[in-house]
FILO-735690 format. One record per atom (N, C-alpha, C): residue number from 1; residue in three letters; chain; atom name; x, y, z. Coordinates in steps of 0.001 Angstrom, whole numbers, padded with zeros to 6 digits. Layout:
+-----+-----+----+----+---------+---------+---------+
:   i :  aa : ch : at :       u :       v :       w :
+-----+-----+----+----+---------+---------+---------+
: NUM : ALA :  A : CA :       X :       Y :       Z :
...
+-----+-----+----+----+---------+---------+---------+
This chain:
+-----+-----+----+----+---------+---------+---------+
:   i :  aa : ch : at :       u :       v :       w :
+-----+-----+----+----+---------+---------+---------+
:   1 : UNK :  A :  N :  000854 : -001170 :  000000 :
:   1 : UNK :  A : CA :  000000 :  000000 :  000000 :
:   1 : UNK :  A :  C :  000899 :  001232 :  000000 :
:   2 : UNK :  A :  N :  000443 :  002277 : -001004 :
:   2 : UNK :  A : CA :  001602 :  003361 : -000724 :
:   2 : UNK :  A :  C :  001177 :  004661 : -000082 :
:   3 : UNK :  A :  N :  001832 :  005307 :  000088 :
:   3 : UNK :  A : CA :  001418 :  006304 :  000876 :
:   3 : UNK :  A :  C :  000137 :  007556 : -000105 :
:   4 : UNK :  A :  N :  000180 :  007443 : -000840 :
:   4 : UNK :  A : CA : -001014 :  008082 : -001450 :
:   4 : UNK :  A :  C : -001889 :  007324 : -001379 :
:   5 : UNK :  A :  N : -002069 :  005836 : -001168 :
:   5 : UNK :  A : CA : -003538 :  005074 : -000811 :
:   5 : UNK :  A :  C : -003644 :  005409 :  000971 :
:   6 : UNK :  A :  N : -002626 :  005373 :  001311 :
:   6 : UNK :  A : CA : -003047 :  006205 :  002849 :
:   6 : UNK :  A :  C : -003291 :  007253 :  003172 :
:   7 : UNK :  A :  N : -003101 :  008101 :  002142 :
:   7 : UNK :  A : CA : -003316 :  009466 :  002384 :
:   7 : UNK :  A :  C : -004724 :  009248 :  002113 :
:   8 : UNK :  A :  N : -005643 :  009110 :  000758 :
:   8 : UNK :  A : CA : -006506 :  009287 :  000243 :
:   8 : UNK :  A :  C : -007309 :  008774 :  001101 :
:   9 : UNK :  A :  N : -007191 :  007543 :  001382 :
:   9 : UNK :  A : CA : -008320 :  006740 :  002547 :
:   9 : UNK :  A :  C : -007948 :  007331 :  003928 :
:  10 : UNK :  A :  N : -007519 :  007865 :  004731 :
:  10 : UNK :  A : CA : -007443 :  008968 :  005949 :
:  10 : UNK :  A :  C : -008576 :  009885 :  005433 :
:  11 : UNK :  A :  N : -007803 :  010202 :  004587 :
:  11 : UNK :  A : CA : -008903 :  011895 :  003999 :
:  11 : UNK :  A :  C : -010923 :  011178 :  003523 :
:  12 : UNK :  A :  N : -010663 :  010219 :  003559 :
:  12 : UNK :  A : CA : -012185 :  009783 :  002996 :
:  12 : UNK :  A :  C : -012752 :  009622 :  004696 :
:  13 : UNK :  A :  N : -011960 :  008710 :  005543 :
:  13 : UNK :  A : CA : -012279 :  008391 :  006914 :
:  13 : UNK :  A :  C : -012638 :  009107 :  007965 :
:  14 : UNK :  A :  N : -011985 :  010577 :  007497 :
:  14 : UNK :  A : CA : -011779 :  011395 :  009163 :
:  14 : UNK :  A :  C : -013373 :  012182 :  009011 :
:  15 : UNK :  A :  N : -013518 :  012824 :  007596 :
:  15 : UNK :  A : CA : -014524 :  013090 :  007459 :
:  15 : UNK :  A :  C : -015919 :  012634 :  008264 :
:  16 : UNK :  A :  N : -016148 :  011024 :  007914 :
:  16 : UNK :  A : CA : -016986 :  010176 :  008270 :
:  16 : UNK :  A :  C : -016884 :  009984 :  010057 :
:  17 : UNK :  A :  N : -015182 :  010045 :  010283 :
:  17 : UNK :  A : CA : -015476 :  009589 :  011666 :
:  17 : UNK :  A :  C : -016106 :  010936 :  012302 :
:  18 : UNK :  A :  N : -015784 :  011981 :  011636 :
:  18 : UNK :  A : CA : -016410 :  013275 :  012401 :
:  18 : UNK :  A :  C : -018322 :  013277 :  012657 :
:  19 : UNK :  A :  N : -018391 :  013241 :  011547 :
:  19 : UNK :  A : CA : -019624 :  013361 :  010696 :
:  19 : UNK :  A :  C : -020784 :  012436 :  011896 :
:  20 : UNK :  A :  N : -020142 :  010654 :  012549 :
:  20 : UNK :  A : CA : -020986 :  010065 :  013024 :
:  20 : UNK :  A :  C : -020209 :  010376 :  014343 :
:  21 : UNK :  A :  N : -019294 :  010802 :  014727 :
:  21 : UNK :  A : CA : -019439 :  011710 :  016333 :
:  21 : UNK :  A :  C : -020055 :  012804 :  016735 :
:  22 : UNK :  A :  N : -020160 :  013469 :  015734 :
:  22 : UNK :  A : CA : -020984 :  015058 :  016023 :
:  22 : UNK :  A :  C : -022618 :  014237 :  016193 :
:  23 : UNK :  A :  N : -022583 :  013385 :  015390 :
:  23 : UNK :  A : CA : -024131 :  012801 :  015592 :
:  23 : UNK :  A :  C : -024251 :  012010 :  016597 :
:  24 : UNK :  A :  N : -023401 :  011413 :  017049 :
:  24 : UNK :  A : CA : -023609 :  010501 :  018400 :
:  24 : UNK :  A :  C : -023572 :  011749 :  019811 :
:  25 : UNK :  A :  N : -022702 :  012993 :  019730 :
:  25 : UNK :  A : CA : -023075 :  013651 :  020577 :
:  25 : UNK :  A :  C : -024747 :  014789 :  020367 :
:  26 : UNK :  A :  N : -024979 :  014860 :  019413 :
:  26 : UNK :  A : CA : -026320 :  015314 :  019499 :
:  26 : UNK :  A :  C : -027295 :  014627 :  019996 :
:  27 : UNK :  A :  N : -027226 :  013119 :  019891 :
:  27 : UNK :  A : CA : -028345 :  011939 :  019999 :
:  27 : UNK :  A :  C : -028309 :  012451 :  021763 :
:  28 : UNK :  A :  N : -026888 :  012314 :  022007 :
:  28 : UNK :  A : CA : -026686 :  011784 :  023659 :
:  28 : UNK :  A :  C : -027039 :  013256 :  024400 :
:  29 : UNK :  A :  N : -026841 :  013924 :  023913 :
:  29 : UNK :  A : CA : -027417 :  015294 :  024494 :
:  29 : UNK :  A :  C : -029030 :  015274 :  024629 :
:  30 : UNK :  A :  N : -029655 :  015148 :  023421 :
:  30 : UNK :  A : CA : -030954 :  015342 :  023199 :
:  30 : UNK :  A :  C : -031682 :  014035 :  024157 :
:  31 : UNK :  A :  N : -031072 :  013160 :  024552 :
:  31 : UNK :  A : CA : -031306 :  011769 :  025517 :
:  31 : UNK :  A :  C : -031057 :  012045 :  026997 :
:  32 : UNK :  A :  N : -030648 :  013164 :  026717 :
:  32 : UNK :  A : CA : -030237 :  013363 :  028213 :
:  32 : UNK :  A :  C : -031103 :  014400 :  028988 :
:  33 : UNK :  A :  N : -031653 :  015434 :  027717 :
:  33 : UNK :  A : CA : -032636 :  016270 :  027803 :
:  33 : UNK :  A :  C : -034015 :  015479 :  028330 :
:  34 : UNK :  A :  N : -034517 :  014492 :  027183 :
:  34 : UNK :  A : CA : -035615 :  013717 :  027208 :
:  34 : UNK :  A :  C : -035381 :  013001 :  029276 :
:  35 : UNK :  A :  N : -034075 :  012977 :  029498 :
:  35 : UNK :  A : CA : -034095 :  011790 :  030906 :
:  35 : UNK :  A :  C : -034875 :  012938 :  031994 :
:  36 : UNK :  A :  N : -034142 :  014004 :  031821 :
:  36 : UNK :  A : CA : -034166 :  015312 :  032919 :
:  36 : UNK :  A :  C : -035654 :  015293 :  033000 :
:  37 : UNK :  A :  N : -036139 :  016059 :  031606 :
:  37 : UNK :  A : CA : -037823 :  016385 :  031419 :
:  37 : UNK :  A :  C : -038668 :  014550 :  032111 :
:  38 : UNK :  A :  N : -038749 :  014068 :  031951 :
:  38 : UNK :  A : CA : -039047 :  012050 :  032727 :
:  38 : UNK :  A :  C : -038537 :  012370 :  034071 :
:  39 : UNK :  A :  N : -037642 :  012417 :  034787 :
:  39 : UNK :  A : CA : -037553 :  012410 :  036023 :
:  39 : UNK :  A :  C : -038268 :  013808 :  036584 :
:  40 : UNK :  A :  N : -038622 :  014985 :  035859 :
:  40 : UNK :  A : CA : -039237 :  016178 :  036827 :
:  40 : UNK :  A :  C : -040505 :  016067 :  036178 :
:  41 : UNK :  A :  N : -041359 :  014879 :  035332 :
:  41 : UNK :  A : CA : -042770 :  014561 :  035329 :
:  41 : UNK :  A :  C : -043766 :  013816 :  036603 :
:  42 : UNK :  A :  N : -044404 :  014309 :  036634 :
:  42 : UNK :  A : CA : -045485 :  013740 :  037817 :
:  42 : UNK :  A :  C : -046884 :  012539 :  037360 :
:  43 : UNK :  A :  N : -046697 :  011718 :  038536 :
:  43 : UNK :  A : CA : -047565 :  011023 :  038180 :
:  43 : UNK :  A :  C : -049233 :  011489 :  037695 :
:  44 : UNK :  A :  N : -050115 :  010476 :  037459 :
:  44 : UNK :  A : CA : -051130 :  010956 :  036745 :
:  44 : UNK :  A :  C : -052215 :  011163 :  038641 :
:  45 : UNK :  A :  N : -051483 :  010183 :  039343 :
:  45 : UNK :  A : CA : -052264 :  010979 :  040650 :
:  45 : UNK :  A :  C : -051653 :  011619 :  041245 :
:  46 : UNK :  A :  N : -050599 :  011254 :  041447 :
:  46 : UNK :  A : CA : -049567 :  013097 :  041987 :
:  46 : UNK :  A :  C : -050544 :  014353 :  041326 :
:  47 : UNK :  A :  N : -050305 :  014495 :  040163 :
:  47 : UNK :  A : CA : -051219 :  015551 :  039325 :
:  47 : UNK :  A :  C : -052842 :  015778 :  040011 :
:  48 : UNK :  A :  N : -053498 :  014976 :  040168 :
:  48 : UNK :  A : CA : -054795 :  015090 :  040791 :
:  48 : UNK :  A :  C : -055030 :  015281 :  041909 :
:  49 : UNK :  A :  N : -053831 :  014924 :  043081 :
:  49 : UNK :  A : CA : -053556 :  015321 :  044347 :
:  49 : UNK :  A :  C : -053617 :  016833 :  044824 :
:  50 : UNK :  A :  N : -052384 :  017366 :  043529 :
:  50 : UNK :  A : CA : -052588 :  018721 :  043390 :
:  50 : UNK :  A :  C : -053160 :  019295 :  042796 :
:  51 : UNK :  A :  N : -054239 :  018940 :  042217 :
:  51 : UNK :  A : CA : -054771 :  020045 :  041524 :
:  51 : UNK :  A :  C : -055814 :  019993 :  042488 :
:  52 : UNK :  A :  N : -056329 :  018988 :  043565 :
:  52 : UNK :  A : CA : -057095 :  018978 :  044860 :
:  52 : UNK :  A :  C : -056698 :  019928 :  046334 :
:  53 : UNK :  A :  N : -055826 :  020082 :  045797 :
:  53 : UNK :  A : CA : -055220 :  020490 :  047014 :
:  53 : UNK :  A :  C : -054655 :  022135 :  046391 :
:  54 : UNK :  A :  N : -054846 :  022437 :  045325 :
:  54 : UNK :  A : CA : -054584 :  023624 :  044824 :
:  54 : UNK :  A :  C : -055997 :  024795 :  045289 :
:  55 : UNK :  A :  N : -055697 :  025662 :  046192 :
:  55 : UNK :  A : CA : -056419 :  026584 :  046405 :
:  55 : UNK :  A :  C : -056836 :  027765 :  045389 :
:  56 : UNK :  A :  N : -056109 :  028310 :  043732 :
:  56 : UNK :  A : CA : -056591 :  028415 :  043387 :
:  56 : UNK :  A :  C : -057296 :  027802 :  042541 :
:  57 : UNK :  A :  N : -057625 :  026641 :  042388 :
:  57 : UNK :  A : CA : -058781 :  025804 :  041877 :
:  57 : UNK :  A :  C : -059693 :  025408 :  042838 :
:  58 : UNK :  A :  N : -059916 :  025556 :  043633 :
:  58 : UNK :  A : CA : -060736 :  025647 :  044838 :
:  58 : UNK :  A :  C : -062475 :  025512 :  044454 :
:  59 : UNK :  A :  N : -062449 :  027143 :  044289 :
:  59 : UNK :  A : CA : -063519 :  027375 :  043961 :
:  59 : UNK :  A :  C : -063996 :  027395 :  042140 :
:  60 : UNK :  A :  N : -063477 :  026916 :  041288 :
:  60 : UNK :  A : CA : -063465 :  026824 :  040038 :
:  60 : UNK :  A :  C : -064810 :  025126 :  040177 :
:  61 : UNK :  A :  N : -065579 :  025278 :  039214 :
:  61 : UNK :  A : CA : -066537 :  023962 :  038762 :
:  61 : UNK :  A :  C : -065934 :  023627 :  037323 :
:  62 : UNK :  A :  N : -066169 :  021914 :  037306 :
:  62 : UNK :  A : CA : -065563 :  021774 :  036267 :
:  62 : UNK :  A :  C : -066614 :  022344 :  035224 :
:  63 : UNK :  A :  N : -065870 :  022075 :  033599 :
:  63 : UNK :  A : CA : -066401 :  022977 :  032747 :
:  63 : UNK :  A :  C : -067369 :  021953 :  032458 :
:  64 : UNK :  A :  N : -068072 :  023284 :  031520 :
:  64 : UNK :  A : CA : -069568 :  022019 :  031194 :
:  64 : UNK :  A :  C : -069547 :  021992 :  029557 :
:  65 : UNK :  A :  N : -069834 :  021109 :  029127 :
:  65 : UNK :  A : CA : -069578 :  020878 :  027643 :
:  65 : UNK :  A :  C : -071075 :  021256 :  027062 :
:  66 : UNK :  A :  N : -071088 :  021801 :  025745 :
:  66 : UNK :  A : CA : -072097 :  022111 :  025244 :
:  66 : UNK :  A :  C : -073459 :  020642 :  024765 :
:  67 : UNK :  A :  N : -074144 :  020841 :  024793 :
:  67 : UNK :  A : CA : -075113 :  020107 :  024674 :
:  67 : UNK :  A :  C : -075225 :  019780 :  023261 :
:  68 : UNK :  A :  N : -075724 :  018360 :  021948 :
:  68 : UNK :  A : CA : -075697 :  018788 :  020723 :
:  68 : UNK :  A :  C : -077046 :  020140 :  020190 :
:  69 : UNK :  A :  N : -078094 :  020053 :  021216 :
:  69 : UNK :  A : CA : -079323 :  020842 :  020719 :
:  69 : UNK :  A :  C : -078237 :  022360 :  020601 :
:  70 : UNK :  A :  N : -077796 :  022994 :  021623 :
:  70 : UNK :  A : CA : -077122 :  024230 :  021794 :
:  70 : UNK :  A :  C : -076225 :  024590 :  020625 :
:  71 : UNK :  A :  N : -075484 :  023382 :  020275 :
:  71 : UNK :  A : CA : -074274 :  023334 :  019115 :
:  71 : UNK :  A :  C : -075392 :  023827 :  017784 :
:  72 : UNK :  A :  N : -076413 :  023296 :  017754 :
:  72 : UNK :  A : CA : -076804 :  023274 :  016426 :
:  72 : UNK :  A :  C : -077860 :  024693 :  016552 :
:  73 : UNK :  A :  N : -077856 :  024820 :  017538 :
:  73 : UNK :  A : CA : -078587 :  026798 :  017769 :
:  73 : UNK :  A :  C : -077710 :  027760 :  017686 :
:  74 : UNK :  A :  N : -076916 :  027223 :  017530 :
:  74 : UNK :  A : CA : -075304 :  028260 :  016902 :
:  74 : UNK :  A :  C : -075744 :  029019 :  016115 :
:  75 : UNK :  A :  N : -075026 :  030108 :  015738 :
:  75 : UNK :  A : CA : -074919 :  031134 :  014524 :
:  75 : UNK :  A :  C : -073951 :  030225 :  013359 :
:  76 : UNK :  A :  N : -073607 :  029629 :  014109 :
:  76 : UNK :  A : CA : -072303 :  029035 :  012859 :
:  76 : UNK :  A :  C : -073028 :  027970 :  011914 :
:  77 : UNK :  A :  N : -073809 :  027499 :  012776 :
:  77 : UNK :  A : CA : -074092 :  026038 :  012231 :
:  77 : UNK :  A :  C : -075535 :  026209 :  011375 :
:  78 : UNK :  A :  N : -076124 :  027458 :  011982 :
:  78 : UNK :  A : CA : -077370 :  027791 :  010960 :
:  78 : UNK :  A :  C : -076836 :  028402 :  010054 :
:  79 : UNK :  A :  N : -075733 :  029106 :  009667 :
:  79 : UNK :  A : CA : -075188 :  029608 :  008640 :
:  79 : UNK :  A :  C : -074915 :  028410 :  007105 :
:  80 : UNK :  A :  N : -074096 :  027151 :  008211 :
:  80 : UNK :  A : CA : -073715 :  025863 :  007308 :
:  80 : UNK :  A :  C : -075038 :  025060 :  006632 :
:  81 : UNK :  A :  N : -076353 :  025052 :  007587 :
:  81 : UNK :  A : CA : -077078 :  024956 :  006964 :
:  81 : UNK :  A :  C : -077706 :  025538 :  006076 :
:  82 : UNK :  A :  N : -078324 :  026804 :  005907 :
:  82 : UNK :  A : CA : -078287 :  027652 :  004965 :
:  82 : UNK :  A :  C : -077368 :  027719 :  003861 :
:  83 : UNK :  A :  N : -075781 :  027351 :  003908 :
:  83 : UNK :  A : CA : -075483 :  026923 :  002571 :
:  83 : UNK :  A :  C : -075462 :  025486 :  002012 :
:  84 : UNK :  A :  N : -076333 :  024461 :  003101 :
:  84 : UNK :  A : CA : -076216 :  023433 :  002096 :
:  84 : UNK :  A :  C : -077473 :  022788 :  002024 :
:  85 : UNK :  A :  N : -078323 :  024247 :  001839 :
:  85 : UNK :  A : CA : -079705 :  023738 :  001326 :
:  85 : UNK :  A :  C : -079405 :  024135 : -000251 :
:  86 : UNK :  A :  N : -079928 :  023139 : -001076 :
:  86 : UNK :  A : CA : -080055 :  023520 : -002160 :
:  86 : UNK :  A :  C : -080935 :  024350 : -002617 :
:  87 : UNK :  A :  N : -080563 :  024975 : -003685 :
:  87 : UNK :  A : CA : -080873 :  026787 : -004322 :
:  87 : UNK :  A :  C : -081642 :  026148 : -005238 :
:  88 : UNK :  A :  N : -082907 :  026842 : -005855 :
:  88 : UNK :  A : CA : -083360 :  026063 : -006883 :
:  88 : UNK :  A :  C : -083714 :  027676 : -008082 :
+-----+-----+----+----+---------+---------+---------+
């Protein structure tokens, strides 16, 4: 092997070895991010504990969802009907 086949294959290699270290340290960074954010998440009753025990939610009722009769006494929805009555 002569030294211009070592030169040439170095110069093809270092590239590549860079190329998949810069990417193995982004992975391991961004993995390390994802661990932090997982260990300072709360359980799904931790969460309900406090939001029981949260004084300003105290006095808050939960919300009330619209009814379908109400939805369809809309302005919006008599509008949609009105355009998809057919025009004669």
């Amino acid at each position: 092997m002569s030294i211009t086949d070592v030169i040439s294959l170095f110069t093809l290699c270092v590239p590549l070895v860079l190329s998949v270290t810069g990417a193995a340290v982004r992975i391991c960074s961004k993995l390390e991010k994802i661990s932090a954010a997982l260990e300072n998440m709360v359980s799904r009753t931790e969460c309900l504990a406090l939001r029981e025990s949260c004084p300003a939610l105290a006095g808050r009722g939960k919300r009330r969802q619209r009814s379908n009769a109400a939805a369809s006494a809309s302005p919006a929805a008599a509008a949609r009907r009105r355009k998809s009555i057919a025009r004669d």
